[in-house]
N, C-alpha and C positions, 0 to 999 in steps of 0.2 A: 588399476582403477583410475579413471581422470578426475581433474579435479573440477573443482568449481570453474576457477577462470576456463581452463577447457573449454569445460560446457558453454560456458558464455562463447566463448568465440567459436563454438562448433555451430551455435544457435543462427548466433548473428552470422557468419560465414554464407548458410542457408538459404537463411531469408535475403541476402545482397544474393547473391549467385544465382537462385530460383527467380528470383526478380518478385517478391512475396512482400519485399517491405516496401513502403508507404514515405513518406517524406514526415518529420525529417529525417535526412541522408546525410551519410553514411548512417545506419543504425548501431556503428558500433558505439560499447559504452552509452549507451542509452536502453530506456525500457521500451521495446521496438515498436513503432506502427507496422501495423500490418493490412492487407487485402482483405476487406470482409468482418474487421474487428465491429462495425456495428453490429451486425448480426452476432455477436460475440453477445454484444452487449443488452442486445436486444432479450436471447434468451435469461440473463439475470433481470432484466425490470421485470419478466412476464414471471417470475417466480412468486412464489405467495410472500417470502420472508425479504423480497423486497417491498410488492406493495404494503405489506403491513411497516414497516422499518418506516418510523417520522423523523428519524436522526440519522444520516447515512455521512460516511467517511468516504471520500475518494481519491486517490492521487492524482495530479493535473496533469498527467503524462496525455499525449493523441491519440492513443489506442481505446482510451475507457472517455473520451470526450460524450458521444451518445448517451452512457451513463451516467452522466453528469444532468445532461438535458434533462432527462426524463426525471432525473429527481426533482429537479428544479419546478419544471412543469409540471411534477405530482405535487408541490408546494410544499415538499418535504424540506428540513432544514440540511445543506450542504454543505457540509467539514471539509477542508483540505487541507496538509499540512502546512504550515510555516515555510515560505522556502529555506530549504539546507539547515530545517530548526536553529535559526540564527538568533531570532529575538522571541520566538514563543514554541507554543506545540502546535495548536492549530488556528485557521480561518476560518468564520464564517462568511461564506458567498451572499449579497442580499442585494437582488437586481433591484433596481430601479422601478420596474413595471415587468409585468407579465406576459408582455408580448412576443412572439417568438422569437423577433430578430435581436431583441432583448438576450433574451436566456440562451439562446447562441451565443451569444459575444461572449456573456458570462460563464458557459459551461465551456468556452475556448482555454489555452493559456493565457494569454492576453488578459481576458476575463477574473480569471483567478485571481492575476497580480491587481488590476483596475476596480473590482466590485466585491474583494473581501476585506473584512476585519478580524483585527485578533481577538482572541476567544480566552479571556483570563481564563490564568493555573486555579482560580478559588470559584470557577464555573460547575454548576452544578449537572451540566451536562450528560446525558448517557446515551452513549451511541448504542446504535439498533443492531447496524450491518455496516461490514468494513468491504471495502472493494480497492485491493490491491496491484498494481501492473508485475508483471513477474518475465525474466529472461525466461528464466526452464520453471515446468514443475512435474514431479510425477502424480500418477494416477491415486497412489497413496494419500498426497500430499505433503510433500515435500517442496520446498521453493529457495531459487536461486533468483536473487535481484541484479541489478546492474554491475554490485561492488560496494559501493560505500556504505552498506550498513542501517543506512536512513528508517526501513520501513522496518527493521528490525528494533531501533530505539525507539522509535516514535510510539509502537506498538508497548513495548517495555515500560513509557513512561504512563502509557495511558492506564495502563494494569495499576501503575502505583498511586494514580491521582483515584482509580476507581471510575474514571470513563467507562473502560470493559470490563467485562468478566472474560475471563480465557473458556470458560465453560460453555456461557452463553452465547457469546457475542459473535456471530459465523463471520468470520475471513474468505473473499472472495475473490476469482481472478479471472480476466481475460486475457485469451492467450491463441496462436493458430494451432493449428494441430502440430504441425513441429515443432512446436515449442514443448511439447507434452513426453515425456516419456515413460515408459512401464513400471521401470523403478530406478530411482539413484538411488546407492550405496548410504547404509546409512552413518558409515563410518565418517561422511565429509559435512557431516549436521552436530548442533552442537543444540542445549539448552536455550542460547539466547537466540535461536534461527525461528522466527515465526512462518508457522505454515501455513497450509489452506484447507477451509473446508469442502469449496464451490471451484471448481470450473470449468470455465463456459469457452467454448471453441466456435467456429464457424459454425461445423457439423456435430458437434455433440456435447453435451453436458454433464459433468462427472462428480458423482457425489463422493467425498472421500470417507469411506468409511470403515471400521471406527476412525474417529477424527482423529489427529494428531497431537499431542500436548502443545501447548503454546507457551510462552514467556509466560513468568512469573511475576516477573519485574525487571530491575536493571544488576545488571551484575559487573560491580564495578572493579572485577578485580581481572577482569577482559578489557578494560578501557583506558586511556592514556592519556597522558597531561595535554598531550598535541590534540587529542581530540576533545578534550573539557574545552580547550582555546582558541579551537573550532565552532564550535556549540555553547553560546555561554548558557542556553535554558539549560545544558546538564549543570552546570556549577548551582542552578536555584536548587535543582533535583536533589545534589548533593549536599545541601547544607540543608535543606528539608529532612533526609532521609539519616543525616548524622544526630539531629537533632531529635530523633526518636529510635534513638539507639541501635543504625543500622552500621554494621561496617562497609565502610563505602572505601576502605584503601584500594587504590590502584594497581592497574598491571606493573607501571613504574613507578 
């Protein structure tokens, strides 16, 4: 059975060698651009559960950038994480004006860091649809990220502020077709691994069904001192979640 990292670097290997990925380069350690990712993306805005969705999440990586736009240009509100969840959970994007060459800049990286603000922990916010970048995922819905865990907590925390519902709230991804596979093992997924309901390929669009469970919350007993002092929004988490009788001890 391979493992995750495997997969990652059998992914990325792929896409450099096929000549499939997109800049930035090298794609390793990164959530890849790819050839044709708007077309990816195109098929999730033409979904219904995106035009209805007024409150959409998306990460800033260059593959889901289209999707960015089009929310923007649907006038819908655009979440993106905190980079590296350092000082919150997430940004709100709020262009300037609504002109195209506008909400390009903003729906770029560049953009992301230049035209958003943070979105307080005591926000009453509730996201519609999440739109996730992902290395691998299978057809089940399963999903392998870059490595560091990011959209796994970020997901976990949002469950515990009550942003989503794990029930409701569909998880989506753009990905090329190699990046997709029939099934991963489910022995190398755990509770706290957020999967997907939606994804969207060049050529095809895969609905996972039944969907997969999702995070419940944070499970703090997977996570370590080096990464609370990494993250200090988890140290609010934790003194939030201790104060209404959760145990929150550590892996160490």
């Amino acid at each position: 059975m391979c493992s995750k990292s495997e997969i990652r670097h059998k992914v990325w290997s792929h896409l450099e060698d096929n000549d499939i990925a997109l800049p930035p380069r090298p794609v390793f350690d990164r959530i890849p651009n790819f050839k044709q990712s708007d077309i990816a993306c195109d098929s999730i805005v033409r979904l219904k559960e995106f035009t209805n969705a007024r409150v959409i999440k998306i990460n800033p990586d260059r593959p889901q950038g289209r999707a960015r736009f089009c929310a923007l240009q649907s006038r819908k509100r655009l979440l993106v994480p905190t980079p590296r969840l350092s000082a919150g959970l997430f940004n709100e994007i709020k262009p300037q004006d609504y002109s195209e060459e506008t909400l390009r800049t903003c729906a770029s990286s560049q953009g992301v860091r230049q035209f958003s603000a943070p979105i307080g922990l005591d926000s009453s916010v509730k996201i519609d649809l999440i739109l996730v970048g992902s290395v691998a995922v299978s057809k089940r819905g399963h999903r392998i990220g870059k490595g560091e865990g990011y959209a796994d907590l970020e997901y976990a925390m949002m469950v515990s502020t009550g942003v989503v519902d794990p029930l409701t709230t569909l998880v989506m991804t753009t990905v090329h077709d190699c990046q997709v596979f029939d099934s991963l093992s489910d022995d190398m997924f755990g509770e706290h691994d957020l999967t997907v309901d939606v994804i969207a390929t060049p050529t095809q669009l895969i609905r996972c069904e039944p969907r997969l469970p999702k995070p419940k919350g944070i499970i703090w007993s997977l996570l370590t001192r080096e990464r609370l002092e990494m993250m200090p929004i988890l140290k609010t988490f934790r003194d939030m979640e201790r104060q209404n009788g959760k145990c929150v001890d550590l892996f160490d």
